[in-house]
C-alpha positions in Angstrom: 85.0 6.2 43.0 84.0 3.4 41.1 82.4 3.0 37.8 78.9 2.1 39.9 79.0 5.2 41.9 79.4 7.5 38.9 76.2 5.8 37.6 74.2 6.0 40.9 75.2 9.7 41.1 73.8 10.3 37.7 70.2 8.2 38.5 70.0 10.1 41.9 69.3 13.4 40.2 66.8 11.8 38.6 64.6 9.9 41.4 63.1 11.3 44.7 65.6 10.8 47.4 63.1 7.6 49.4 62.7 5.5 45.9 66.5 6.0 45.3 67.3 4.6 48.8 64.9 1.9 48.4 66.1 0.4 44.5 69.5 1.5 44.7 70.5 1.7 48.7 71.4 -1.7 49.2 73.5 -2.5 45.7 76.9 -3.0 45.7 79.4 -2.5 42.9 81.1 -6.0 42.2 83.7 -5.9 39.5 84.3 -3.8 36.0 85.7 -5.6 32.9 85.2 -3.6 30.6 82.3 -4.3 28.5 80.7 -5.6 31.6 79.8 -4.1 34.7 78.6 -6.3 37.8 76.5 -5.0 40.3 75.2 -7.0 43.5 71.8 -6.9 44.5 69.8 -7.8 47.4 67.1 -9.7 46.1 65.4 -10.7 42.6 62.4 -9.0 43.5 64.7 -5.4 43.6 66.9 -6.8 40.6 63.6 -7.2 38.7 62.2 -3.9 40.1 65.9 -1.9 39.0 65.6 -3.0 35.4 61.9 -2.9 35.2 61.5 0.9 36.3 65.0 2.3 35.9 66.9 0.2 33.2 66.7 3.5 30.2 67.9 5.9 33.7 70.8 3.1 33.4 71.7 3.5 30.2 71.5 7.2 30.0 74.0 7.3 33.2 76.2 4.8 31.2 76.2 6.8 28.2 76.9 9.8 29.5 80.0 8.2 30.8 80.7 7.2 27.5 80.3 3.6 28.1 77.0 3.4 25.5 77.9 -0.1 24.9 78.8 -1.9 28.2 76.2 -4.2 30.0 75.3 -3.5 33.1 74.9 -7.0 35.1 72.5 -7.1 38.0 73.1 -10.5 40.2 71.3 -11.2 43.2 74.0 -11.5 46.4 73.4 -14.8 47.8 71.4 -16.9 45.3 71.9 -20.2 47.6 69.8 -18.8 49.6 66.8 -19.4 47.2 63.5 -20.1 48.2 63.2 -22.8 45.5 64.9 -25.2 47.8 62.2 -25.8 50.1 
């Protein structure tokens, strides 16, 4: 179990079951370093939506784990994929 699904398991008890599926469904845990944690997600739109709505849920789950101080990264999976290139 990874670092992410620890968090996720923490911010499930705390959302209805459809808005957890819909933020957190499609995330993927990335890589742990320490005093970083990366996290893939599937679009800015959900990234923005994840720390918008849910960022103190985050850092409750994180503390809890004793990991108060460790940022939680959000990047968007594919960025080359951009719309700003049309």
């Amino acid at each position: 179990m990874t670092i992410w699904d620890e968090v996720l398991s923490s911010v499930r008890e705390t959302l209805p079951e459809d808005d957890f599926r819909r933020w957190f469904g499609a995330t993927a845990y990335a890589s742990d370093s320490g005093d970083q944690i990366t996290v893939w997600v599937p679009s800015e739109a959900v990234r923005r939506h994840i720390v918008g709505h849910f960022q103190e849920e985050l850092d409750r789950a994180l503390a809890a784990l004793g990991r108060r101080d460790t940022l939680l990264r959000l990047v968007v999976a594919g960025m080359d994929d951009d719309d700003d290139d049309e």
